[in-house]
SEPA-333552 format. One record per residue: x negated, y negated, z negated of N, C-alpha, C, O in turn. Coordinates in steps of 0.001 Angstrom, whole numbers, plus 500000, padded with zeros to 6 digits. Last residue first. Example, Ala and Ser with C-alpha at 12.3 -4.5 7.8 and 13.67 -1.06 7.14 Angstrom:
BEGIN
487150502250492920486330501060492860487100499970492130486591498862491961 486810505690492200487700504500492200486800503300492200485764503319491535 
END
This chain:
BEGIN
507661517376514271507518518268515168506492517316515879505946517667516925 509571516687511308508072517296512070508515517938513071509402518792513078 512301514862510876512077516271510993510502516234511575510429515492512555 514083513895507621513116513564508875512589514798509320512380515730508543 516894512651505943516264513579506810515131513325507887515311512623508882 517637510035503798517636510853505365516918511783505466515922511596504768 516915509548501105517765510367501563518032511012502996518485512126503262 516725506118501947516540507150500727517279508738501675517986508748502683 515897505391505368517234505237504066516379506257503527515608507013504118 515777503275508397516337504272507492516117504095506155516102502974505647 516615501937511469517152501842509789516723503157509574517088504097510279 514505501134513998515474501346513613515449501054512075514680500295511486 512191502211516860512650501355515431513803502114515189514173503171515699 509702503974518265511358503728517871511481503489516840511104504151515873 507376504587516892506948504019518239508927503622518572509066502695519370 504898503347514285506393503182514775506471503071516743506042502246517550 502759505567513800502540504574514332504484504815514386505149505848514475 501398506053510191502011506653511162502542505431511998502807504386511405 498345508349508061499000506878508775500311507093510007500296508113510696 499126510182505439498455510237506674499261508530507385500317507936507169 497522511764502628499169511289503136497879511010504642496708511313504868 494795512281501289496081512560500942496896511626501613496956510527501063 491184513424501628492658513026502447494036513105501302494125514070500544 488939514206501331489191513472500692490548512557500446490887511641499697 487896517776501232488239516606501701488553515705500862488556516006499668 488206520658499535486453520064500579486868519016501795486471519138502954 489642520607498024490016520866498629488915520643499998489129520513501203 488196519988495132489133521229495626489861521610496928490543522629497034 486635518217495720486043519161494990487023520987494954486786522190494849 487567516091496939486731516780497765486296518330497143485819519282497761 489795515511495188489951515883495886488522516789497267488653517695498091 487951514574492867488885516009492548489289516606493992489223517818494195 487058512688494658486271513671493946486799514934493720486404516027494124 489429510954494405488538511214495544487602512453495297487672513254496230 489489510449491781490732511149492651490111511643493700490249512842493942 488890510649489012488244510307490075488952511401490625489083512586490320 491006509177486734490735509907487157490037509862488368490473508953489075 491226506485484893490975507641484440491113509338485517491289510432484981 490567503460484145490132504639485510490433506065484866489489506611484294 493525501527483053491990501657483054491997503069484737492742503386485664 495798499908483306494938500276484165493701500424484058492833499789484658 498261502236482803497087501702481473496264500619481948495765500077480962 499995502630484807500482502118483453499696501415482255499994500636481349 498248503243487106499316502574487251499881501542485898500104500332485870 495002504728486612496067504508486141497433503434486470497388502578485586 492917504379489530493483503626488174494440504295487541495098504652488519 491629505877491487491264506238489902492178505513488922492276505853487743 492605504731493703493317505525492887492691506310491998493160507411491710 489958503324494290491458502369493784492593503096493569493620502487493268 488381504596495824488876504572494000489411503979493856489550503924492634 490050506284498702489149505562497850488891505136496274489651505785495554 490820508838500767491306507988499688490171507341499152489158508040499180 492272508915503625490983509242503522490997508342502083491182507133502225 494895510136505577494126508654504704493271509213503434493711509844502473 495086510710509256494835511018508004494095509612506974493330508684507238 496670509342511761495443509378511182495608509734510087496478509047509551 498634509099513582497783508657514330496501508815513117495382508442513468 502000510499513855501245510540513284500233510372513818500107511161514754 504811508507515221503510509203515272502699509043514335502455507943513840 508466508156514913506879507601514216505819508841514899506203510006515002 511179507055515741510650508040516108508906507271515596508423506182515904 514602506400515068513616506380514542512586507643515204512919508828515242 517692508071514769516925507695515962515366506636515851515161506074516927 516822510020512468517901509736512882517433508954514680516863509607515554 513416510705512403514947510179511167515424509269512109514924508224512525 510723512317513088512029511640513772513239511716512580513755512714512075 507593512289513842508023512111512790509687511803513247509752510767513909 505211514113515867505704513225515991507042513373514221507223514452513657 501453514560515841502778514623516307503735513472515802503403512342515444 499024513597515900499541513465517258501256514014517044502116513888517916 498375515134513089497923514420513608498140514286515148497326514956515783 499201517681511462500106516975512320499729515580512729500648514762512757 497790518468509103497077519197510449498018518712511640497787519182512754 498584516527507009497425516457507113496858517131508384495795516738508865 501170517440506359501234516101507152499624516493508272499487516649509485 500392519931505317501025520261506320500868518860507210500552518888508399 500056519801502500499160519154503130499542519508504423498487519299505022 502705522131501301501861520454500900500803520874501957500646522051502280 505813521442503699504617522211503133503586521018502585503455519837502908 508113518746502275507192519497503323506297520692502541506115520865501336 510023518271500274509912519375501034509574520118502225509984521088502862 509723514988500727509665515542500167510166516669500811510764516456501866 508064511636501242508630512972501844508557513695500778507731513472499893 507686508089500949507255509364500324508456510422501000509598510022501226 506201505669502586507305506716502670506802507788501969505744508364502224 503993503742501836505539503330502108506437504471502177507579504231501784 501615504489499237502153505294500588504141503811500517504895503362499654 500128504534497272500400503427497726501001503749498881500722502905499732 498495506593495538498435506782496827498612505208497695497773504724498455 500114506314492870498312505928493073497699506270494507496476506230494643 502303507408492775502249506134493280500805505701493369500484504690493993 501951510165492157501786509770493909502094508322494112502181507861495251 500157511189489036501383510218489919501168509491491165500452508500491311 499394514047488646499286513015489586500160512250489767501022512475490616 498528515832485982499371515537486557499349514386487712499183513394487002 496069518433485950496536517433485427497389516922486255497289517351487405 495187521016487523495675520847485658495854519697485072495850519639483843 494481520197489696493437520438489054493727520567487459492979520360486503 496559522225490934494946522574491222494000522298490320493091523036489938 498530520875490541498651522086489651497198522403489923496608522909488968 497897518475491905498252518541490508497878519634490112496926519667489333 498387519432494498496768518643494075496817518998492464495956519660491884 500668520119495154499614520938494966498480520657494018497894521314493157 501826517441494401502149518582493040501183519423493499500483519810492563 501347516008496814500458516155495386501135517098494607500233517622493953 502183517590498809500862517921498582500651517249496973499979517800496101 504780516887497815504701518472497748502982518900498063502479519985497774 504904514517498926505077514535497575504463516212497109503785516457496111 503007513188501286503932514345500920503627514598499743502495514862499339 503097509734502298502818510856501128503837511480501484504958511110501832 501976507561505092503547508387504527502731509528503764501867510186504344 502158503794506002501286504933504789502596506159504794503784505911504593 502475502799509388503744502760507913502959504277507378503012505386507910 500115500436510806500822501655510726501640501651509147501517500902508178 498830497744511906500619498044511504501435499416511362502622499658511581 496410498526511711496832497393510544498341497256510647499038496782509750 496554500413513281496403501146512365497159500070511295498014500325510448 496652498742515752498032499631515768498317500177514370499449500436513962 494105497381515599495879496583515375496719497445515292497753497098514721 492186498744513709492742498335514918493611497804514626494007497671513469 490226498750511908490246500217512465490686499780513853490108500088514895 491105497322509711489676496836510373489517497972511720488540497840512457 493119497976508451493383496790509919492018496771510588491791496335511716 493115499956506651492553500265508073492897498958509448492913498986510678 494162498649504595492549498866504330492181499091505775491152498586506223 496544495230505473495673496567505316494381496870505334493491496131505753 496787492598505928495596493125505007495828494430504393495508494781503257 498113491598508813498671492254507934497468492319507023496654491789507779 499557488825511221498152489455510478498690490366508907499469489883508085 501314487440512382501511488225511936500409489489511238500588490663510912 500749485979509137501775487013509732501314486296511522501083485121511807 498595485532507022498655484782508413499489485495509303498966485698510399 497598484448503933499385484562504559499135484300506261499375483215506791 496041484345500946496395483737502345497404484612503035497950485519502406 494784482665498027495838483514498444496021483289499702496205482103499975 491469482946496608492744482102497510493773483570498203493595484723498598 490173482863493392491097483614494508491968482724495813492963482009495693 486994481663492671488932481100492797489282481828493746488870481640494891 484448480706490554484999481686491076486439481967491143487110482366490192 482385479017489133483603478653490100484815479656491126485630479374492004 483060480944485707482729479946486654483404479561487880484629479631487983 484685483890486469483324483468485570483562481898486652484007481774487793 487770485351485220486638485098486473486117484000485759486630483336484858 490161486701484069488770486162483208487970486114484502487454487204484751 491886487471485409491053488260485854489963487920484883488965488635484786 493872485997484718494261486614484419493195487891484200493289488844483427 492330482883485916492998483335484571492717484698484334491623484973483841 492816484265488881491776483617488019491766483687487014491131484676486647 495527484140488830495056485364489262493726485045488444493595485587487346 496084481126488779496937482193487581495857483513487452495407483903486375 494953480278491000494457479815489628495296480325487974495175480055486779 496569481833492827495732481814492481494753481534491355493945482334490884 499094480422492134499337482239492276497842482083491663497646482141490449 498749477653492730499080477947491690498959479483491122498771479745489934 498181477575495708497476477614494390497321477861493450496261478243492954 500824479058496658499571479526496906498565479218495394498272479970494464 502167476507495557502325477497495260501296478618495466500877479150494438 501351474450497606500523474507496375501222475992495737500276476684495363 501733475992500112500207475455499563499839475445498020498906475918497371 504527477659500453504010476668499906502421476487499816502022477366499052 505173480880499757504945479570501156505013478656501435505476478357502536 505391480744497096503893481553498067504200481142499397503248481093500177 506257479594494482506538479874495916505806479749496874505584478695497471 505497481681491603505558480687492338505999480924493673506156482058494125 506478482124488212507064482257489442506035480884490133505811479761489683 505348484378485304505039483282486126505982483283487438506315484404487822 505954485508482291506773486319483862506386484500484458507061483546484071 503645486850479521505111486369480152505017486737481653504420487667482195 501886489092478713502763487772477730503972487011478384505014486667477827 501881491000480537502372491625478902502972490331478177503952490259477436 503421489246483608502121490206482759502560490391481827503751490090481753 504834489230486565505077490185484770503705490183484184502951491144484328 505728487199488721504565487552488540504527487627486750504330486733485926 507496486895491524507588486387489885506268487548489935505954488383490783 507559484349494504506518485685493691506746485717492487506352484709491900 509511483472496754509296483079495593508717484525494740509398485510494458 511316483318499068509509483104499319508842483127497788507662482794497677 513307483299499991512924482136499702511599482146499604510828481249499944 513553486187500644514552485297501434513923483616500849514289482707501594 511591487785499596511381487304501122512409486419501697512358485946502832 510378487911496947511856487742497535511387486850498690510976485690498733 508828490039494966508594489354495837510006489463496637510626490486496927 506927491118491824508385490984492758508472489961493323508308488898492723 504974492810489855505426491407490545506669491973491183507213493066491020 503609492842486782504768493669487646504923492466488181505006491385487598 500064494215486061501397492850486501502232493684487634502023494464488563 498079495932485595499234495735484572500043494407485278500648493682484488 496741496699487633498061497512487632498797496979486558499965497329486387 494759494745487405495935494663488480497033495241488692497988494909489395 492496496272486327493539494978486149494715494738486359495607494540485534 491005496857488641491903497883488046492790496826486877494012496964486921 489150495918490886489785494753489895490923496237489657491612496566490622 488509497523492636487257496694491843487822496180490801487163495947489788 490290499012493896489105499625494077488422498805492766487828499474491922 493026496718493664492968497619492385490874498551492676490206498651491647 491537494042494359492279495111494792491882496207494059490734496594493842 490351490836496126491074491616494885491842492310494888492959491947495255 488767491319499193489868490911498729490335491465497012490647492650496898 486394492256500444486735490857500010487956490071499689488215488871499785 486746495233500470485866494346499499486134493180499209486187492798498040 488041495409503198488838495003501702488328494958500567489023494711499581 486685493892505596486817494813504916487677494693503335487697493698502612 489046491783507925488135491873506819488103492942505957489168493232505411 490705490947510894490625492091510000488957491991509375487935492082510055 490787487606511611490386488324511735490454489676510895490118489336509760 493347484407511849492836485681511455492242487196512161492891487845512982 492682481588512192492079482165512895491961483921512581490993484625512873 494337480379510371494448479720511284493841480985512654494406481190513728 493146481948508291494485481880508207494823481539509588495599482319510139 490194483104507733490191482355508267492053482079508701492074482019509931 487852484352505011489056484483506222489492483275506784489082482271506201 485137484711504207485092484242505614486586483897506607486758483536507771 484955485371501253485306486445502220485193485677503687485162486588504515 484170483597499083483440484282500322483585484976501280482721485274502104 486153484038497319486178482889497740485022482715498431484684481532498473 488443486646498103487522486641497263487144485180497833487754484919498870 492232486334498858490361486656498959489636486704498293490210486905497223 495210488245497900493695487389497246492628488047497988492181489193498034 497182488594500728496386488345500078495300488016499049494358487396499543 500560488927502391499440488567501819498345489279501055498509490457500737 501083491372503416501494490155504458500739489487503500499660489426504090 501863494153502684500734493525502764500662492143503530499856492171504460 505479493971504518503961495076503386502629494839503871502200495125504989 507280492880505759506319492004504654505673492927503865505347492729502695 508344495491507454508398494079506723508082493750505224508432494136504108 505923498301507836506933497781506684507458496291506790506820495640505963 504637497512510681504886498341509732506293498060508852507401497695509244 505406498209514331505335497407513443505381497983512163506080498995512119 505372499288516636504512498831516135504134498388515588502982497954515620 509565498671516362508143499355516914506783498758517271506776497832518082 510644498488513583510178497939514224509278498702515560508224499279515292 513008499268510757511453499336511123511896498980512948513000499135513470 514498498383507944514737498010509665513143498433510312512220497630510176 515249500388505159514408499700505662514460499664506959514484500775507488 516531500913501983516606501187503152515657500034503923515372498964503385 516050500357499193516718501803499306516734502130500825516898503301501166 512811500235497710513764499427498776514474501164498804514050502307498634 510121498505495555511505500016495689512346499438496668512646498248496578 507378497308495758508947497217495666509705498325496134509658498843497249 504047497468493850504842498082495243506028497356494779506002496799493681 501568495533492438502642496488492507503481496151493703503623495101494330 498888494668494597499406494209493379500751495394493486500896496054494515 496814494808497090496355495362495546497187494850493918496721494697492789 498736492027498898497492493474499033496974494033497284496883493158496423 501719492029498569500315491336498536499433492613497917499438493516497081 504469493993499508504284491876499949502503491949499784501891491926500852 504286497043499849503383496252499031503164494917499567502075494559500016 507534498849499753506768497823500268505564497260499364505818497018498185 508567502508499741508368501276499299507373500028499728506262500419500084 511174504850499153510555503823500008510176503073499696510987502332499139 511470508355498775511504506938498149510594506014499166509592506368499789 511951510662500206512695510545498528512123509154498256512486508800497134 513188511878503048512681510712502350513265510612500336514290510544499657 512839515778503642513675514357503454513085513196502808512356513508501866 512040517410506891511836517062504800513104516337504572514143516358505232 511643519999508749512318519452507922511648518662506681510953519127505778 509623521331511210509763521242509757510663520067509393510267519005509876 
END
């Protein structure tokens, strides 16, 4: 099977907006550069920067608990390190590889979240430690690259009479003109753009952190639900291991097999 890539994108810090990239150097075993490379903990979570361990993603602020989160447009520049950070009243910058910058992100995030009392996000950063949801799964999973077939959600869509926007997935590679859910029975195979070669190693099993809305962020759809309810699962897009690096691009071609 044939598709083609219709959009690529990175998430720098766990449960905040994605970045549009037109092309990307992948790695083998490696995911997205700098997708998910940071953090907000919760100020119990146990992490440890010096010592990182994979932590369930309860203990991190993330659209599942904090739906909030879809209203800041961030943007993240990996050549200096510097986070601008959009809310409705203004555009904060700090430089997140920095300490106090760290702080500063944080005691913004605080703010922004109305958190009660002593309650302080720390922002952490332990590359090459990633805060994916499945790092807890393994190391290969915490560096797998998320891939949506665009053509399963329009199924999903027309199924349940409302419209889906597939950015509530959070996927790095969106495909387009696969069969829809086709990713979903290609577990062991293999993914190939240009000399680039990915395995498919796991279906993604969705949670409520795509009930949010992107634009409003309230909840307005139980995604997980709709999905068990029509399709007697909970799956949309699938994890994939880099096993040949390389470049690719908007627009390439990738073939299933």
């Amino acid at each position: 099977m044939v598709a083609t890539i219709d959009s690529l994108t990175r998430y720098p810090i766990k449960g905040l907006s994605g970045h549009s990239l037109h092309s990307v150097q992948l790695e083998p075993g490696r995911g997205f550069p700098f997708d998910r490379q940071f953090g907000f903990a919760r100020p119990d979570s146990g992490f440890d920067p010096k010592d990182p361990k994979p932590l369930e993603k309860t203990n991190f602020y993330m659209l599942a608990r904090d739906s909030a989160l879809a209203l800041l447009d961030t943007e993240f520049n990996d050549k200096n390190g510097m986070l601008n950070v959009k809310s409705a009243q203004q555009t904060h910058q700090f430089d997140i590889t920095t300490t106090e910058g760290k702080k500063n992100a944080s005691v913004f995030l605080k703010s922004f979240l109305a958190l009660q009392g002593e309650e302080m996000p720390q922002l952490f950063e332990a590359s090459p430690h990633r805060f994916t949801d499945v790092s807890v799964v393994s190391t290969k999973l915490m560096n797998a690259v998320s891939i949506i077939n665009l053509d399963s959600v329009l199924e999903f869509s027309k199924k349940i009479g409302q419209e889906v926007d597939p950015r509530r997935f959070r996927g790095n590679i969106h495909l387009a003109d696969l069969p829809a859910f086709s990713e979903l029975d290609a577990v062991d195979k293999h993914i190939t753009i240009g000399k680039v070669r990915l395995k498919i190693v796991m279906r993604t099993k969705r949670c409520p952190a795509t009930q949010v809305n992107l634009n409003t962020g309230k909840r307005d759809m139980k995604i997980p639900k709709l999905l068990q309810q029509t399709f007697g699962h909970m799956d949309m897009g699938v994890y994939a291991e880099v096993l040949e690096g390389g470049m690719i691009a908007e627009g390439d071609e990738a073939v299933l097999a």
